[in-house]
Steps between C-alpha positions, in 0.01 A plus 500: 500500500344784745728450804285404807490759815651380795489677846791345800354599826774419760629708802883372424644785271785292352295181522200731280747644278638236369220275419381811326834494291454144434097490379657778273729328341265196459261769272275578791360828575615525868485764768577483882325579820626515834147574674131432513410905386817469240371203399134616463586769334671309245172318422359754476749705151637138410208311494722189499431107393654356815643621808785262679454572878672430809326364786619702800464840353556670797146634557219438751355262181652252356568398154201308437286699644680780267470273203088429569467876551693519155280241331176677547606816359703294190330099535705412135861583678757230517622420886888372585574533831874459534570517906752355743255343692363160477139488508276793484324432812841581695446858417093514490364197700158542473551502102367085359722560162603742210250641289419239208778479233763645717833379470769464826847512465774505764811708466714314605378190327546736160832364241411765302313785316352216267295361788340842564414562133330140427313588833351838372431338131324218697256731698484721181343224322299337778686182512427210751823411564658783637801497773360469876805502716245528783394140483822385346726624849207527772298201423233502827518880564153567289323270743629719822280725691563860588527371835728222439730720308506758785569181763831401240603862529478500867668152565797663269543792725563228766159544714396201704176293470399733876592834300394470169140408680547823721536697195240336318245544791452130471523184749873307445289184419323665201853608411658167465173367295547782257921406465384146501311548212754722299771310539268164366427796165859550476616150546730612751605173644806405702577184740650710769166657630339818539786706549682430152156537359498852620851549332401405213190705456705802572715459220226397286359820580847712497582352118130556407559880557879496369617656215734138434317227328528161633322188405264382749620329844557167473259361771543198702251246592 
């Protein structure tokens, strides 16, 4: 069996290397890249069958928009995108999803190299059903605006209702309409009022972008 080509595009060194050990041992073909022109010009002498990318590549793009720049030169390649970060829209917000057939794992969701390799056969041979830890962890977070998102990000850095409008050039009222409305998306819910609300959107924010994976917050009506 020809052994498929797989490039690792990751700005971690150890984190690359060693997923590039493992695909090797699992019969892949696999090389590493720790930037976008590294990782470009492995495309380029590799030509390979699938590339597993990190989200936050450290790079005024982001992965998608890397992978969708990728596709158009290559439109047959396979697409993992193995990231720390919950939801693609945390790192690219005015992205609506991964391109078609994509497959989303979280790291630290990951019991093993197994996981990664059924991923890459799955988008290899443009199956359905494969993983999406994007809807299975951040349920809600496709529906979010760019400006919603950048509202969460603000109310985790601690700015007030009066501030965040400041910043936003906005009036305070249209402010609390646009919370109002993400916290209904999220389901963030909590009898003790507006205030716990807040808390809670912070952290859902805070674990969306953390490299630990939780389950979703229990919410409560």
């Amino acid at each position: 069996m020809v052994q498929r080509r797989v490039l690792v595009f990751d700005p971690q060194p150890l984190f690359r290397d060693l997923v590039v050990c493992s695909l090797k041992h699992a019969d892949f073909d696999a090389y590493g890249a720790g930037t976008p022109e590294e990782a470009w010009r492995g495309i380029s002498q590799h030509d390979p069958d699938a590339v597993l990318l990190e989200l936050n590549i450290n790079s005024c793009e982001s992965g998608v928009e890397f992978a969708e720049a990728m596709l158009e030169l290559s439109p047959g390649i396979g697409l993992v995108f193995l990231t720390g970060v919950r939801h693609p829209k945390i790192i690219d917000p005015e992205r609506g999803d991964l391109p078609r057939g994509a497959a989303f794992l979280h790291k630290s969701s990951l019991s093993g190299t197994e996981e990664i390799v059924s991923a890459l056969d799955g988008v290899l041979r443009g199956r359905a059903d494969v993983p999406r830890h994007d809807r299975e962890y951040a349920a809600g977070w496709e529906h979010l605006s760019s400006q919603q998102i950048d509202v969460l990000r603000l109310i985790a850095e601690g700015h007030s209702n009066k501030e965040i409008a400041a910043l936003r050039g906005t009036q305070v009222r249209s402010v609390e309409a646009l919370i109002g409305r993400t916290f209904d998306q999220l389901e963030i819910h909590f009898p003790g009022g507006d205030g716990n609300r807040r808390v809670l959107a912070a952290r859902h924010f805070l674990l969306a972008c953390s490299p630990q994976m939780e389950r979703p917050l229990a919410h409560t009506a």
